[in-house]
N, C-alpha and C positions, 0 to 999 in steps of 0.2 A: 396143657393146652393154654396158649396165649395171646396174647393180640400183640402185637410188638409193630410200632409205630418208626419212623424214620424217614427222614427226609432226604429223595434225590431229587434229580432232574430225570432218571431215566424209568422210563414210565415201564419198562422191560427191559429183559435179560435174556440172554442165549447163550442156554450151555452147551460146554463142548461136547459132541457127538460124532457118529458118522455122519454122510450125507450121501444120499441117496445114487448111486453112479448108474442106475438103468432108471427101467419106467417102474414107474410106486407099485404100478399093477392095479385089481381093483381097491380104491380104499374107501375105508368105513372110519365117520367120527364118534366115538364114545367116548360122553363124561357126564360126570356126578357132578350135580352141582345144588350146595344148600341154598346160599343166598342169590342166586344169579348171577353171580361175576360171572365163573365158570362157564355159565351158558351164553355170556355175554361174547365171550373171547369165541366157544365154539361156533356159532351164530356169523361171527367174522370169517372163521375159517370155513364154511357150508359154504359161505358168498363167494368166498374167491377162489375154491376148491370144486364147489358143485357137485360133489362125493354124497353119498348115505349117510345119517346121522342118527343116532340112536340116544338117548337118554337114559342113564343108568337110574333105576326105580329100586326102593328098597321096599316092601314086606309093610313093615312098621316104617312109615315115615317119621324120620326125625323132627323133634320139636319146631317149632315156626321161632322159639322165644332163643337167641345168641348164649343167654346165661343160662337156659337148659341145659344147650349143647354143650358147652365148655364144661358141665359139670360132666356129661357122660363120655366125651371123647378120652379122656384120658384111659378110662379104665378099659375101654376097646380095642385103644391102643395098645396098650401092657399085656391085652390078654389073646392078641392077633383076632377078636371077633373078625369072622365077617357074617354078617346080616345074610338073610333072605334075600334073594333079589326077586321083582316081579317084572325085569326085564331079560329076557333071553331073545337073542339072534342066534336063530333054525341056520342061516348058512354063510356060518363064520368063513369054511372050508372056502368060499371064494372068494373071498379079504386077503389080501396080500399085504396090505399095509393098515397098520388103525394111528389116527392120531388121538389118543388118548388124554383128557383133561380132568382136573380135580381141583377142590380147593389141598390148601396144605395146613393137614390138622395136627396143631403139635407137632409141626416139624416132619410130617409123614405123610404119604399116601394115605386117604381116609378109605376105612373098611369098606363101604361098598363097592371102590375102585379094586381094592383087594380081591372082594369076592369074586366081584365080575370076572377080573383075569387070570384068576385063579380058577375060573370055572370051563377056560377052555385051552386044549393044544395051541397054542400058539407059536409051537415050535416052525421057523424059517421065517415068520414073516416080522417086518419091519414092523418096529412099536417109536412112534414120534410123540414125547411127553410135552405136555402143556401144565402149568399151573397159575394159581391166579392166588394169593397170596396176602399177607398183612405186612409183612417187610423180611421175611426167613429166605426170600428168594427159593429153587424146587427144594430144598434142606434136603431131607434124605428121600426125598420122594422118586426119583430115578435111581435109588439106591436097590428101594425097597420094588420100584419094577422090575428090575434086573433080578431081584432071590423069587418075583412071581416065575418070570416071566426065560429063563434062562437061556433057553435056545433061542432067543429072539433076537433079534438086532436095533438095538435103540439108537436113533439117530438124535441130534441133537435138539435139546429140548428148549420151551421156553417159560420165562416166567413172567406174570402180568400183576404189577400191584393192583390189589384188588378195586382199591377205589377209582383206578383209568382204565377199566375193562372196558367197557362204552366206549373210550376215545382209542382203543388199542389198537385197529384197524391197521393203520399203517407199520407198527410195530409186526403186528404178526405176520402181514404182507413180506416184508423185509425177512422174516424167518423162515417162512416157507420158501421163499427164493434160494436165501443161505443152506436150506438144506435140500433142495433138489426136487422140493415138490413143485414148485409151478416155476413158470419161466420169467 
């Protein structure tokens, strides 16, 4: 787990994916998020989506302290943890699409995003990944949706350096049109 620094000009990234060629159906936003990027960027997308949003809750909340985390991420990584969650959605069955956000720990989907998707069928419906980042851009994190999440359909994801989540607005505007969810 590491912080890895770098300088562009583009405050986001959109990886390649499908895009969406009917209607989303209903959708639902769920993400994990430690520091608040994450919730930053879903926050943008709740506004210009106006869909249901959910907040993934772990059990044992992880530490408030960065050099906490960084000590225990790794070993939850290597050892596929996934936590506790103390959030569950009773009627996932009418979600047809979720756009899904996280930070990226170590290069990876963090465990609670794991848990959570791994805790339901998910099979047919559209999975739109989001990440918010230190400069790894999604790394393996739509890798590691895709071995949750198999029968699902991932459309093209994005990714938000963590420190312009606040200013991301227009970026994520621009993605969600790119992939079919608003007009």
């Amino acid at each position: 787990f590491s912080l890895v620094s770098c300088s562009s000009e583009e405050s986001a990234t959109v990886g390649s994916g499908d895009t969406i060629s009917e209607d989303a159906g209903k959708i639902l936003i769920v993400y994990f998020s430690w520091g608040g990027n994450t919730r930053m960027v879903a926050n943008h997308i709740h506004d210009l989506v106006g869909c249901d949003i959910v907040e993934v809750e772990t059990v044992i909340p992880y530490p408030d302290s960065y050099e906490e985390v960084i000590q225990i991420a790794p070993g939850e990584l290597e050892s596929d943890y996934r936590p506790e969650l103390k959030t569950k959605v009773e009627n996932m069955d009418e979600y047809d699409t979720l756009i899904v956000g996280t930070p990226i720990w170590g290069g990876h989907l963090t465990p609670a995003m794991k848990s959570f998707l791994a805790g339901y069928d998910l099979s047919g419906k559209y999975i739109v990944p989001f990440c918010t980042h230190g400069g790894s851009g999604t790394a393996q994190s739509v890798s590691d949706i895709r071995s949750v999440c198999p029968n699902s359909t991932l459309l093209g994801s994005l990714a938000v350096y963590g420190n312009r989540a606040e200013n991301s607005r227009e970026d994520v505007e621009k993605w969600l049109k790119q992939i079919g969810i608003i007009e």
